[in-house]
C-alpha positions as CSV (number, residue, x, y, z in Angstrom):
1,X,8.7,21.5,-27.3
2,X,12.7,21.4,-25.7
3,X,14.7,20.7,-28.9
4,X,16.2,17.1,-28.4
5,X,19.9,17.4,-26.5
6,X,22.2,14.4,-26.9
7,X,23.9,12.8,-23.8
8,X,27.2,15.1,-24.0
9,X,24.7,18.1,-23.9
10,X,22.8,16.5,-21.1
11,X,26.2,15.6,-19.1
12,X,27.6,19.5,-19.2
13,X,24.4,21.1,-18.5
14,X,24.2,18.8,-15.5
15,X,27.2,19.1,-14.5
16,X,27.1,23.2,-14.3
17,X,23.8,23.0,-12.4
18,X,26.2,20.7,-9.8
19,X,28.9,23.5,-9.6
20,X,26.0,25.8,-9.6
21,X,24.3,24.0,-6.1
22,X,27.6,23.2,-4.7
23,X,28.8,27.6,-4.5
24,X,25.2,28.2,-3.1
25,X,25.0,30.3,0.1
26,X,22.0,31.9,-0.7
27,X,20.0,30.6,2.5
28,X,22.2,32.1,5.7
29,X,20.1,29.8,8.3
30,X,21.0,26.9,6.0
31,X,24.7,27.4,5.6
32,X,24.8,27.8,9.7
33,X,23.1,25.0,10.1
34,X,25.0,22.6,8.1
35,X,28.4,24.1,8.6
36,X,27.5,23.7,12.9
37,X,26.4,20.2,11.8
38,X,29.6,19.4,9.7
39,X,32.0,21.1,12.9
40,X,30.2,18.9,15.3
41,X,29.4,15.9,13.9
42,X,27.7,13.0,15.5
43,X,30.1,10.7,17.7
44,X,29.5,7.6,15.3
45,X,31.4,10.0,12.7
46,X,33.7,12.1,14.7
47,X,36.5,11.0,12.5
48,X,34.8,11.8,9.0
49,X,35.2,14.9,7.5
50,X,31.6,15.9,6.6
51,X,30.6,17.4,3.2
52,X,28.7,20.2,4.7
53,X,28.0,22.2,1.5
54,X,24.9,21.7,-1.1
55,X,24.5,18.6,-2.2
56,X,23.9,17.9,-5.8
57,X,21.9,15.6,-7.7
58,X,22.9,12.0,-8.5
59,X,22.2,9.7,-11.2
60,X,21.7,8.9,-14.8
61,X,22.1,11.8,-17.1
62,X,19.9,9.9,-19.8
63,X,17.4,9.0,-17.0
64,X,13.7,8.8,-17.8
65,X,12.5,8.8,-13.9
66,X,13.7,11.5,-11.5
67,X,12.9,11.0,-7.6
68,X,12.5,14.4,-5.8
69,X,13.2,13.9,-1.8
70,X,12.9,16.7,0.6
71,X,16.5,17.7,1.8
72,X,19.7,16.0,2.2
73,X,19.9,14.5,6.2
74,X,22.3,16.0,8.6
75,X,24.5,13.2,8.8
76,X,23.3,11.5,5.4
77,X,23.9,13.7,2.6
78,X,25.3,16.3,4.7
79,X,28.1,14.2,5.2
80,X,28.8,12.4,2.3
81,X,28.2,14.5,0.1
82,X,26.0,12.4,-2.2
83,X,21.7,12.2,-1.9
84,X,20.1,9.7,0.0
85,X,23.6,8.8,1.3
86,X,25.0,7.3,4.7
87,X,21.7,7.3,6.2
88,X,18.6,4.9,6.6
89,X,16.0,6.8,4.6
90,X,19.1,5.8,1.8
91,X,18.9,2.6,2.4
92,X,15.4,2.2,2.3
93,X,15.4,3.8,-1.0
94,X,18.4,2.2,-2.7
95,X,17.4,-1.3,-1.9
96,X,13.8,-0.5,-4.0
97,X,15.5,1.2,-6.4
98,X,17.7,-1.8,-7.0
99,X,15.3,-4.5,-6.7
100,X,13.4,-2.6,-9.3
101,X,16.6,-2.1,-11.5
102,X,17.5,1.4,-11.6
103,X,20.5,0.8,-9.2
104,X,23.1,-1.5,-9.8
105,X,23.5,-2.1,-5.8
106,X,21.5,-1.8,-2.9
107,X,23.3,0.4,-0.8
108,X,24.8,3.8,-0.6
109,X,27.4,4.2,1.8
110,X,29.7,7.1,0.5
111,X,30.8,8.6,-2.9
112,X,33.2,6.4,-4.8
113,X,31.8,3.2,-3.3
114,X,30.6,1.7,-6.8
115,X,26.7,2.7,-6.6
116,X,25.3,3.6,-10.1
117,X,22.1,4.7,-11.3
118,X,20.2,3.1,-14.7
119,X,17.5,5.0,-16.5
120,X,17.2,6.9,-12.8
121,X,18.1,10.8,-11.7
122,X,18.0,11.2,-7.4
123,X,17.0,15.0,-6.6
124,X,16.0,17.1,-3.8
125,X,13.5,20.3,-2.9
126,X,16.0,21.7,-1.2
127,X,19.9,21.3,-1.5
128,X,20.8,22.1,2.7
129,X,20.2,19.9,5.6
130,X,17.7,22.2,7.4
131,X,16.7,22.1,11.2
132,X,14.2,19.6,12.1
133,X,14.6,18.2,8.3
134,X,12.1,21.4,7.8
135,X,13.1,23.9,5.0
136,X,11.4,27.1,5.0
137,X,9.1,28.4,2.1
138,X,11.6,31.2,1.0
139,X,14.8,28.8,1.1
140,X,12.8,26.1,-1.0
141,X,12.0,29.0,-3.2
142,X,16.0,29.5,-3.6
143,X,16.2,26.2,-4.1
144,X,13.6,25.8,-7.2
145,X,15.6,26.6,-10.0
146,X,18.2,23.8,-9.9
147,X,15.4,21.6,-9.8
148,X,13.8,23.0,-12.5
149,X,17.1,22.9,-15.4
150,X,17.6,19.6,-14.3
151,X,13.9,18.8,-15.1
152,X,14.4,20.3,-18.5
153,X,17.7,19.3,-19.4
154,X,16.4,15.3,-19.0
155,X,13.5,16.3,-20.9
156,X,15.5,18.0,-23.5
157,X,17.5,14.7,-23.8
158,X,14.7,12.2,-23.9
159,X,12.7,14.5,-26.7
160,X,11.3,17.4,-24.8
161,X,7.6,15.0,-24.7
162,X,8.6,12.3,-27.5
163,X,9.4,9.6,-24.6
164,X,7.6,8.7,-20.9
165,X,8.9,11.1,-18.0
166,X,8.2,9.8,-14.7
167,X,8.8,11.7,-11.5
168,X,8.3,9.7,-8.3
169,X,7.9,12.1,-5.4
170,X,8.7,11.7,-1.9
171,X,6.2,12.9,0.9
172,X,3.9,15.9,0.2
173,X,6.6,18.8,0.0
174,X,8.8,17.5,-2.6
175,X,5.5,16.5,-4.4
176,X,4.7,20.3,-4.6
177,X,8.3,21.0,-5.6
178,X,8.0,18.8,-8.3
179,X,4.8,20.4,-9.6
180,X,6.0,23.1,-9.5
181,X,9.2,22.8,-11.5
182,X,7.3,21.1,-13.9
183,X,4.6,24.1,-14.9
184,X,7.6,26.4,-14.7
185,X,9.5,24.0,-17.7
186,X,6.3,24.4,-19.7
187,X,4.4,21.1,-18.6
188,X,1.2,21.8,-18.5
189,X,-1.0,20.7,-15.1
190,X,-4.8,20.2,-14.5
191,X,-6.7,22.3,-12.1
192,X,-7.0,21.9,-9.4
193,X,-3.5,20.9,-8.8
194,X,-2.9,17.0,-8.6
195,X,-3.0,16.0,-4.3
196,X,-0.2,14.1,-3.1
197,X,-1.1,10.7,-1.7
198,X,1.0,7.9,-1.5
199,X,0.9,5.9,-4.8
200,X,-1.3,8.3,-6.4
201,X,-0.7,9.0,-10.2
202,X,-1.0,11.9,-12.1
203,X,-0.2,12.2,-16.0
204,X,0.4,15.6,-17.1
205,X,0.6,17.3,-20.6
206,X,4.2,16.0,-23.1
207,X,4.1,12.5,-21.2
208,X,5.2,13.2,-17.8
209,X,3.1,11.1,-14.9
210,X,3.8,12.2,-11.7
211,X,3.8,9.4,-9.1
212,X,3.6,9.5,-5.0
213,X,5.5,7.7,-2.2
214,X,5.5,8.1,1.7
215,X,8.8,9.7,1.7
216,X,11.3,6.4,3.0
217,X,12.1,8.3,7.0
218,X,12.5,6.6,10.2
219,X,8.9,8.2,10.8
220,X,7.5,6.3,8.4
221,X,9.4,3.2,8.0
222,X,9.8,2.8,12.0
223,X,5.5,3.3,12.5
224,X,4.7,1.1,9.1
225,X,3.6,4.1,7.6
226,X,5.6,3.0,4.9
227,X,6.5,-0.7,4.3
228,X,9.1,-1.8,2.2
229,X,6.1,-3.3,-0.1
230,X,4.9,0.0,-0.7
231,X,7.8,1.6,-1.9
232,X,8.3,-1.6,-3.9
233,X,5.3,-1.2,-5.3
234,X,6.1,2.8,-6.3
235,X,9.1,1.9,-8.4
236,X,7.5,-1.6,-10.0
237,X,5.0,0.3,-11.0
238,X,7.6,3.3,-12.5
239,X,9.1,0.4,-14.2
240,X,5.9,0.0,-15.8
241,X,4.8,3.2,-16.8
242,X,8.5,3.4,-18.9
243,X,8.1,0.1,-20.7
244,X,6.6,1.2,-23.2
């Protein structure tokens, strides 16, 4: 079991995976891609300067649910710097989180406007806006290590198994992802493997329940693939599981 690591622990170990994500340049296609993106913007936001490096986790350090998307979008979290951020799939996913109360508002327009995060920890597979919002195996390979401390550093802080984990995972690849990270931090999974579906729910070994969601894109949300029911219903029902 993760010895137990006290909020100032939980803050700098966070905060070096952030400097950590932010240097990265181990993916070359991904650094093109979202350096081109960040040179020639979209017209909307021709006057912005755009982020256009790695974008780092957001939240609660103290959180007890983390949501894993798949990548930050070219002109969402690209831009601003900040997950889920200046894009629709954002909005779609603040406005749950907030009506469920791990969000004190339910937007997220840029960094510094306000938004913050209760009990909650917003993460990605991958850290680059990739082409066609598609990351390749080897670059979410690269990738699976800062997901992984951050999984064990908000263990480590909420008892290493002593309290309720829950990690909500959005569309198939980040639900992999999160499996993933979690064998590799010692929690242990059934065989075969848990499948993703949405609103399917899976508890592992030390407390930790893994739980799926359509991931909130315009895909999903424009076809009512996803409503925003559904995704109500994936964090109400987060809400639950932590209650106790």
């Amino acid at each position: 079991m993760p010895p137990r690591e006290g909020r100032g622990g939980a803050v700098r170990s966070l905060e070096r995976v952030t400097a950590t994500v932010i240097r990265c340049t181990r993916c070359p296609r991904l650094v093109e891609h979202r350096e081109r993106i960040g040179r020639d913007k979209r017209r909307a936001f021709r006057d912005e300067g755009y982020w256009a490096r790695p974008v780092p986790a957001f939240g609660d350090p103290r959180a007890r649910m983390i949501v894993v998307g798949l990548a930050p979008a070219a002109h969402g979290a690209n831009r601003t710097g900040r997950m889920f951020t200046g894009d629709r799939s954002g909005d779609w996913l603040y406005r749950a989180m907030h009506r469920a109360g791990f969000a004190t508002q339910p937007r997220s327009t840029a960094r510094g406007d306000g938004l913050r995060l209760r009990g909650a920890w917003v993460t990605a597979a991958a850290r680059c806006a990739p082409p066609d919002n598609k990351p390749l195996p080897d670059e979410l390979a690269a990738c699976a290590g800062y997901l992984e401390e951050e999984i064990a550093t908000i263990r480590a802080c909420n008892g290493g198994g002593e309290k309720v984990i829950v990690v909500v995972a959005l569309g198939a690849i980040a639900h992999r992802a999160s499996l993933t990270a979690l064998a590799s931090v010692g929690v242990g999974l059934p065989r075969p493997r848990p499948k993703f579906a949405h609103g399917a729910e899976h508890r592992l070994a030390d407390d930790v329940v893994v739980v799926g969601s359509y991931h909130p894109s315009q895909q999903n949300t424009h076809t009512g693939v996803l409503t925003e029911a559904m995704l109500d219903g994936v964090f109400t029902r987060a809400r639950q599981l932590l209650a106790p």
